[in-house]
KOLRO-717712 format. One line per field, with one value per residue: residue number from 1; residue in three letters; x, y, z of N, C-alpha, C in turn. Coordinates in steps of 0.1 Angstrom, whole numbers, plus 5000, padded with zeros to 4 digits. Each point is the difference from the previous one (the first is absolute). Layout:
N
n (NUM ...)
res (ALA ...)
n_c1 (X ...)
n_c2 (Y ...)
n_c3 (Z ...)
ca_c1 (X ...)
ca_c2 (Y ...)
ca_c3 (Z ...)
c_c1 (X ...)
c_c2 (Y ...)
c_c3 (Z ...)
//
This chain:
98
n (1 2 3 4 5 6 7 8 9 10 11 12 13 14 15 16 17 18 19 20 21 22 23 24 25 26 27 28 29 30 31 32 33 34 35 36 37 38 39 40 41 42 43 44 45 46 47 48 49 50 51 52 53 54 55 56 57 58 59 60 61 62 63 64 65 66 67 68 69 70 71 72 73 74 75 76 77 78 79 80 81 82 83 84 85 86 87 88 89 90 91 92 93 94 95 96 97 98)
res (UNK UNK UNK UNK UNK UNK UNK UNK UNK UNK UNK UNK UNK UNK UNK UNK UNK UNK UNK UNK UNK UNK UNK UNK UNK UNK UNK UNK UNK UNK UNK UNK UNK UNK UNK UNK UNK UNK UNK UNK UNK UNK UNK UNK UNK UNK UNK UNK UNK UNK UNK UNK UNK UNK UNK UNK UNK UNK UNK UNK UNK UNK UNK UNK UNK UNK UNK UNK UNK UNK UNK UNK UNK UNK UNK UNK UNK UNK UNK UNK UNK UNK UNK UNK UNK UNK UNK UNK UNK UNK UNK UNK UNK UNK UNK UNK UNK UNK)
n_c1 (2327 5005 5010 5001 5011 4989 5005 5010 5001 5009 5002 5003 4990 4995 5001 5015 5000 4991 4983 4989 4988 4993 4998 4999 4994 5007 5008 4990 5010 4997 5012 4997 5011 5006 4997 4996 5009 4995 5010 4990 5004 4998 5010 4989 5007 4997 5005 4992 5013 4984 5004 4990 5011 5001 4997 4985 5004 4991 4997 5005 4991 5005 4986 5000 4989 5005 5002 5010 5005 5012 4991 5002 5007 4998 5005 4992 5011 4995 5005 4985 4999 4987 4993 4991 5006 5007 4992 5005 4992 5006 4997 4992 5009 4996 5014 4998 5002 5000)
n_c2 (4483 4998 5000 4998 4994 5004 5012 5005 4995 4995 5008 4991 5008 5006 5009 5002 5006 4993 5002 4989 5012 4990 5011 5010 5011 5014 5005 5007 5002 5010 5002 5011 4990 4997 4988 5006 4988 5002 4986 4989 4993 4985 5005 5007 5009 5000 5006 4999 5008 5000 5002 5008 4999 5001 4987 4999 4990 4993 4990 4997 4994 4988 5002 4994 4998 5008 4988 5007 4994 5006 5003 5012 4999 5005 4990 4999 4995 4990 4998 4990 5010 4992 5011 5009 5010 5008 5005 5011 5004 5003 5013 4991 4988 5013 5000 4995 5010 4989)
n_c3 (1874 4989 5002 4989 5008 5008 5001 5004 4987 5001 4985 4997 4994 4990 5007 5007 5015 5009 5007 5008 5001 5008 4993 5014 4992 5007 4994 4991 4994 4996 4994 4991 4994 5018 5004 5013 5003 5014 5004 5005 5008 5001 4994 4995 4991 4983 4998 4995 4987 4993 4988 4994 5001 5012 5000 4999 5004 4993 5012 4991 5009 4997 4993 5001 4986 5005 5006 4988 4993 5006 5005 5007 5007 5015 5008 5009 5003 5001 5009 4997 4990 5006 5006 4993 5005 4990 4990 4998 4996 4989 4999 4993 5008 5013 5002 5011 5006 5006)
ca_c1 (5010 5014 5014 5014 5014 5001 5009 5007 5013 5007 4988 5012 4996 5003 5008 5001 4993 4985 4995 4986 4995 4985 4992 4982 5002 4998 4997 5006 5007 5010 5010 5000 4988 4999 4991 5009 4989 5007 4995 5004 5004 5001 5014 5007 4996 5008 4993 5006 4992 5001 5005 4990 5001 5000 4994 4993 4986 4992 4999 4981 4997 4988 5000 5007 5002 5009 5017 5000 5008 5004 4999 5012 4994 5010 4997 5005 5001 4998 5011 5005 5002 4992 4990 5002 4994 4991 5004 5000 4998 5002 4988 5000 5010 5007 5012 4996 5012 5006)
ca_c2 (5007 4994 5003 4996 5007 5016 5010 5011 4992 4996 4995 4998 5003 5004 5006 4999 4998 4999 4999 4997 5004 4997 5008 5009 5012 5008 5014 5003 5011 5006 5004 5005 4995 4990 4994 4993 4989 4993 4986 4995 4987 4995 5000 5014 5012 5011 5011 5000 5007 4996 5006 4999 4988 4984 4991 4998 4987 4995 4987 4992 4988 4995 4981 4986 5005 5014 4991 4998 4998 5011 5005 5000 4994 5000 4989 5001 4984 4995 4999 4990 4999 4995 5010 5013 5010 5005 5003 5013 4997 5014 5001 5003 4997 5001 4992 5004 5006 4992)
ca_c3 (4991 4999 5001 4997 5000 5004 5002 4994 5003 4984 4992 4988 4986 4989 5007 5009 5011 5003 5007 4995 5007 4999 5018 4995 4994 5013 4996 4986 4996 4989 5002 4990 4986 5003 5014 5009 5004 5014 5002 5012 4999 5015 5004 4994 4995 4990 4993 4982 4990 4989 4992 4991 4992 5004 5000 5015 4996 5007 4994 5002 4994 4982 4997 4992 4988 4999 4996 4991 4992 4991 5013 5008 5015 5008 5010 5012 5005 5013 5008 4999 4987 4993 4995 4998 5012 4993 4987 4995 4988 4993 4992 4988 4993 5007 5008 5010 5007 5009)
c_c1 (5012 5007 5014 5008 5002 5011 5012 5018 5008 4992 5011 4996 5010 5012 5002 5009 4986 5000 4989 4993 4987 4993 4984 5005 4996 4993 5011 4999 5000 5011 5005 4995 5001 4991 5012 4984 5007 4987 5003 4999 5003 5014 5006 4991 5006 4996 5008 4993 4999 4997 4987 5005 5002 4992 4990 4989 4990 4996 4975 5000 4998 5004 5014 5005 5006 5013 4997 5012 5005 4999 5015 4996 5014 4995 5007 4997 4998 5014 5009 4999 4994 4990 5001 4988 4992 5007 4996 4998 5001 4987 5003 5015 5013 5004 4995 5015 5009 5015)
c_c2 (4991 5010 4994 5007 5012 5000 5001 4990 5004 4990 4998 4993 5004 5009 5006 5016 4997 4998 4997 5001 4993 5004 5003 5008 5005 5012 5005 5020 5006 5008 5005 4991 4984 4996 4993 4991 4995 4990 4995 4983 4996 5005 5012 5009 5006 5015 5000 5007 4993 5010 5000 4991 4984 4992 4997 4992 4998 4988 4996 4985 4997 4984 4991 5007 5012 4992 4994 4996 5016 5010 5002 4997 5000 4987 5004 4985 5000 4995 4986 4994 4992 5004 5015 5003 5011 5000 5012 4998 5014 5005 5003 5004 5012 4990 5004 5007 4998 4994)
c_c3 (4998 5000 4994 4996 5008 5005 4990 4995 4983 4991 4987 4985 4991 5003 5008 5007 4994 5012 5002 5017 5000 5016 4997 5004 5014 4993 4987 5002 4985 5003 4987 4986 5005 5009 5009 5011 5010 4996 5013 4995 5015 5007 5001 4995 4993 4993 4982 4995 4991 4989 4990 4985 5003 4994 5012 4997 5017 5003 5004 4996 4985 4998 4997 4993 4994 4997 4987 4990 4995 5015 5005 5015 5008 5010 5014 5006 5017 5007 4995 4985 4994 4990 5000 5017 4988 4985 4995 4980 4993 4995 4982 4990 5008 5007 5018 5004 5007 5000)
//
């Protein structure tokens, strides 16, 4: 299994407070028209609500060929800034969320 970036830190996008959580999921909740989701991670432990209108992606493998001219795409860099660790690619002209 990879793991990048797990756990729980400041996330400074579009805007701001943020916060960027990469855990596995413990145990999911409803809590009236929301989902509350305790996550665990090497360091820790959060419980968040997320709201039925959030944004909630998924990631899967795909060829090469999915990198396209026009494509939106998020890069997560390797330490030493030579190469990508991974590339998050949007689906179908979605912007990935990140």
């Amino acid at each position: 299994m990879i793991r990048l970036a797990e756990g729980h830190y400041p996330w400074d996008l579009e805007s701001k407070p943020n916060m960027m959580t990469n855990a596995n999921i413990a145990k999911i909740e409803e809590v009236g028209t929301d989902r509350v989701v305790r996550l665990n991670y090497a360091r820790g432990e959060q419980t968040i609500t997320i709201p039925m209108s959030a944004t909630v992606v998924a990631f899967d493998k795909a060829p090469a060929d999915q990198l396209a001219v026009g494509r939106k795409v998020f890069v997560v860099m390797k330490k030493d800034g030579s190469e990508a660790a991974a590339v998050v690619i949007g689906a179908e002209g979605v912007k990935p969320p990140m």
